[in-house]
KEKE-3310 file (N, C-alpha, C; in steps of 0.2 Angstrom, whole numbers, plus 5000, padded with zeros to 4 digits):
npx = (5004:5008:5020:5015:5010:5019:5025:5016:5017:5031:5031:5022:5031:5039:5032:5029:5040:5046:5037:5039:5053:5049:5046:5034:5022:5012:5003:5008:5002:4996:5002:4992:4982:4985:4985:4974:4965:4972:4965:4953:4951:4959:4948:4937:4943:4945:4930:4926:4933:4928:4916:4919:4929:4914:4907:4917:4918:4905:4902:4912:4906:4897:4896:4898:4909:4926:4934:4948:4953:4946:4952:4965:4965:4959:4968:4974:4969:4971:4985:4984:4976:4986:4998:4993:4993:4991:4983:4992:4984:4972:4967:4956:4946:4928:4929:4930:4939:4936:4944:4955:4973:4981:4987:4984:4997:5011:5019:5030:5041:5047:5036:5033:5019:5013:5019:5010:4999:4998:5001:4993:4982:4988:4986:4972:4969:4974:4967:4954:4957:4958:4944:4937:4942:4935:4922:4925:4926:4914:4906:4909:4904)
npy = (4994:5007:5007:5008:5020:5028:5025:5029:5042:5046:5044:5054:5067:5065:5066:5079:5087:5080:5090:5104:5104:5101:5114:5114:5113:5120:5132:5149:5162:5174:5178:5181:5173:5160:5159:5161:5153:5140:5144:5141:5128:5124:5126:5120:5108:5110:5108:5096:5091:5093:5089:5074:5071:5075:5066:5053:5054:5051:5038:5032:5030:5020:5002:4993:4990:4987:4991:4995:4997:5009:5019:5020:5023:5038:5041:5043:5052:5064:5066:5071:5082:5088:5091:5102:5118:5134:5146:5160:5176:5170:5170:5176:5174:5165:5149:5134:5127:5116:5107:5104:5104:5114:5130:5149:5157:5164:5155:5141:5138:5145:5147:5146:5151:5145:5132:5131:5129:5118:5110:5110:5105:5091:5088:5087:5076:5066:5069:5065:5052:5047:5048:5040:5028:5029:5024:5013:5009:5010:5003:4989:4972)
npz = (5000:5004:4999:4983:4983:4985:4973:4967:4970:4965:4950:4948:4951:4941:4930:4931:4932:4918:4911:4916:4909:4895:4885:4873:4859:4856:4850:4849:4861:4870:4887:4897:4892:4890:4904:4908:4902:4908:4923:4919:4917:4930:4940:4937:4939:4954:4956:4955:4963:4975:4975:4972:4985:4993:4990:4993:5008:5010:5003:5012:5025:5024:5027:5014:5005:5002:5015:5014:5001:4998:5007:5004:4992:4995:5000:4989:4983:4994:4993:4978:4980:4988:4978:4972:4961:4961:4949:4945:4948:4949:4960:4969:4961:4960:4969:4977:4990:4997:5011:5004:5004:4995:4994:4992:4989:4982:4969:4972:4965:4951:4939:4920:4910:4902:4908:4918:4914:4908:4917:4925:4915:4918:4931:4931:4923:4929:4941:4935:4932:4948:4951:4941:4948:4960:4956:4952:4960:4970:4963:4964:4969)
capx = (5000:5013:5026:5009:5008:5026:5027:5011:5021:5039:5028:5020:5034:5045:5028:5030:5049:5044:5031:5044:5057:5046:5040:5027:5022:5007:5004:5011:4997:4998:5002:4985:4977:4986:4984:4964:4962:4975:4962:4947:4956:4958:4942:4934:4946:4940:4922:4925:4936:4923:4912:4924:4926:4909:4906:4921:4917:4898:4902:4915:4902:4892:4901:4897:4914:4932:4939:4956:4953:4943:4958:4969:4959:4957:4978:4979:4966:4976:4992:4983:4977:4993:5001:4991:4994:4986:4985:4989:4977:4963:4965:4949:4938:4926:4930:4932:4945:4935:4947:4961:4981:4986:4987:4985:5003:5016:5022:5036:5046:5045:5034:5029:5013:5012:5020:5006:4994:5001:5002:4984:4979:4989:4983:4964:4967:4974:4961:4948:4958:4956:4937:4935:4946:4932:4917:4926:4925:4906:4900:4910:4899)
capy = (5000:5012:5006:5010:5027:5030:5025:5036:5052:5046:5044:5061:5071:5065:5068:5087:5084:5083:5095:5108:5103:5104:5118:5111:5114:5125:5140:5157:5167:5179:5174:5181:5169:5155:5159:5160:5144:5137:5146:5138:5119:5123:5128:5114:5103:5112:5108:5090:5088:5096:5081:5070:5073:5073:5057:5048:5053:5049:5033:5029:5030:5013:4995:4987:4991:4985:4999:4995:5002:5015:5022:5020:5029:5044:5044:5047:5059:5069:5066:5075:5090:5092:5092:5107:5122:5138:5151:5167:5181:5167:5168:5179:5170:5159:5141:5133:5121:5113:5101:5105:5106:5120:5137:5154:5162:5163:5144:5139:5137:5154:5144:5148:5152:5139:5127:5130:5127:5109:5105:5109:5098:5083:5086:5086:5070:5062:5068:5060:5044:5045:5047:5034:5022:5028:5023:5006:5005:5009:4996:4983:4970)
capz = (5000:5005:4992:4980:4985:4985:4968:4962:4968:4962:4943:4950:4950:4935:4925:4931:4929:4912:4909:4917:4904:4887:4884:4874:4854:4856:4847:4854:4863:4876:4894:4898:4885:4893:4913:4910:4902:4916:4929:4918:4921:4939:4942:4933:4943:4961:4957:4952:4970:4980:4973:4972:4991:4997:4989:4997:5014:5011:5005:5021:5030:5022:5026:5010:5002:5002:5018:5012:4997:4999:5013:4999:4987:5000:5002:4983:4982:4998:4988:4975:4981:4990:4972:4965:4960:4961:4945:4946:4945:4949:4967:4970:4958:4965:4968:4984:4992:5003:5012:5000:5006:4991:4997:4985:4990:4977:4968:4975:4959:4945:4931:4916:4910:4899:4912:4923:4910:4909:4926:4926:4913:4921:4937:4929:4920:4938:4945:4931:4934:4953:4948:4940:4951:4966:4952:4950:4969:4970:4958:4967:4975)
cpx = (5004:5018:5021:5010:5014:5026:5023:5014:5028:5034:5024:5024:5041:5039:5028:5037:5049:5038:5036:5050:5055:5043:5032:5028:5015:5009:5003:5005:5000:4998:4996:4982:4980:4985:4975:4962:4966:4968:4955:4949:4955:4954:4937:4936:4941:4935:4920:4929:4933:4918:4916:4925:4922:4906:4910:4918:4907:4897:4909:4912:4897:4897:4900:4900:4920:4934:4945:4955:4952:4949:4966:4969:4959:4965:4978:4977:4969:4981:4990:4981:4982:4997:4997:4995:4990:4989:4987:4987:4972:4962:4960:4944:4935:4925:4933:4936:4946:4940:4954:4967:4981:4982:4987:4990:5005:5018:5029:5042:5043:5043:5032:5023:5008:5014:5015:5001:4994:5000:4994:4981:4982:4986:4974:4965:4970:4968:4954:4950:4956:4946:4933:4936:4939:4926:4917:4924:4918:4903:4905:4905:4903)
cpy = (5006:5013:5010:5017:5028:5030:5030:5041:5050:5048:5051:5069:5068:5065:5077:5089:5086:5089:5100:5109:5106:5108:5118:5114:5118:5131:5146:5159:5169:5176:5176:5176:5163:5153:5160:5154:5140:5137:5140:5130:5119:5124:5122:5108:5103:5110:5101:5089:5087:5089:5076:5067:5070:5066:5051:5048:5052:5041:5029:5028:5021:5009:4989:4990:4989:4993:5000:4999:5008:5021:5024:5025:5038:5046:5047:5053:5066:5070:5073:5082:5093:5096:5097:5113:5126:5142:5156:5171:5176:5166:5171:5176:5164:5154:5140:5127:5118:5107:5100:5107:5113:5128:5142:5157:5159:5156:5146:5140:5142:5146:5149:5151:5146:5131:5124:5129:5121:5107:5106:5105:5093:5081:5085:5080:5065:5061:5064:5052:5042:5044:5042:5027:5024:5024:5016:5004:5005:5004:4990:4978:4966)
cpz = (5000:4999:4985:4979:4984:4976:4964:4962:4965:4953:4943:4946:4945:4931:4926:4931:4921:4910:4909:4911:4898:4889:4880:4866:4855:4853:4850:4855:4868:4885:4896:4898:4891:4902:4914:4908:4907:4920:4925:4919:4927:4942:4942:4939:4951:4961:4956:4960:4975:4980:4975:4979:4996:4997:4994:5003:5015:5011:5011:5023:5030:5025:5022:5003:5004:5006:5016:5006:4995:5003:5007:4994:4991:5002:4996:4982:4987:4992:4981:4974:4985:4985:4969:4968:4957:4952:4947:4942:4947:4954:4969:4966:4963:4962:4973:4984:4996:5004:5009:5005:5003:4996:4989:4985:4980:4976:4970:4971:4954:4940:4924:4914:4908:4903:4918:4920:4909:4913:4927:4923:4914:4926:4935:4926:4927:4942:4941:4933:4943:4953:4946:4943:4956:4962:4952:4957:4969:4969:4960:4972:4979)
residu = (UNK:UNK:UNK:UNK:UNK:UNK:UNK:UNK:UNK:UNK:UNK:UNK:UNK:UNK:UNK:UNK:UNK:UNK:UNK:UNK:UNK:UNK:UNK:UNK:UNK:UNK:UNK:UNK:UNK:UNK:UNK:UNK:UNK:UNK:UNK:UNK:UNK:UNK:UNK:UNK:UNK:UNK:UNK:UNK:UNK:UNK:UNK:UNK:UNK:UNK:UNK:UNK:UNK:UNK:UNK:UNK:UNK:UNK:UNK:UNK:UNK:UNK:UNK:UNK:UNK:UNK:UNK:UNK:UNK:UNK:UNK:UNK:UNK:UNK:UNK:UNK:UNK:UNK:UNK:UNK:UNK:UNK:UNK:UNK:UNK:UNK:UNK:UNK:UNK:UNK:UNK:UNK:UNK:UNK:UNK:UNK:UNK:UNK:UNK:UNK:UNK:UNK:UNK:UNK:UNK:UNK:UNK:UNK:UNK:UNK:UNK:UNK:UNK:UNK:UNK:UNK:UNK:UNK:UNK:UNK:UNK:UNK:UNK:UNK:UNK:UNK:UNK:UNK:UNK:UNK:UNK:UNK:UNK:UNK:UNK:UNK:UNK:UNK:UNK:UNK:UNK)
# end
């Protein structure tokens, strides 16, 4: 389980590893252009977590589920929104982070704009993956 986890964030952060690295083949717009669809990703993502979330701890609550997994399930989603990262300029929009690790200061590391536009759309396809991995768990009898 551990060893599990460990691996998802090593495969984590050598996929933001990469990301960082290429800058990406996309056609040139303006960083504006780029840090609002960023914000529109992150926002998307917010409201799918916020879900995402309530569901988990609503089905914890049942006993007609596998608890190991589920516990498992709710370490990656932790792990997950530990991993984000805010835009900026989108810190006053509304979208909430109920439950959420990330904070709105400044990122840690000077990104690009384009680099934060990626990192958004990796972390929303993780996040659909965890999504789906709680969906398989539901329908389990």
């Amino acid at each position: 389980m551990l060893k599990s986890l460990l691996n998802n964030t090593y495969l984590l952060l050598a996929m933001l590893h990469i990301l960082l690295i290429i800058k990406g083949c996309q056609p040139k717009d303006t960083n504006a252009e780029t840090l609002a669809k960023a914000a529109v990703i992150h926002n998307e993502m917010m409201e799918i977590a916020n879900v995402l979330d309530n569901e988990l701890n609503l089905f914890s609550s049942s006993q007609h589920h596998n608890q190991d997994s589920l516990k498992i399930l709710k370490q990656h989603v932790e792990l997950w929104q530990s991993n984000l990262i805010e835009v900026p300029g989108n810190e006053g929009d509304e979208h909430t982070h109920q439950g959420h690790v990330h904070n709105h200061e400044q990122n840690p590391v000077a990104l690009t704009p384009t680099q934060i536009f990626e990192i958004q759309v990796e972390m929303k396809s993780e996040l659909m993956d965890l999504k789906k991995r709680f969906e398989n768990l539901k329908n389990q009898k």
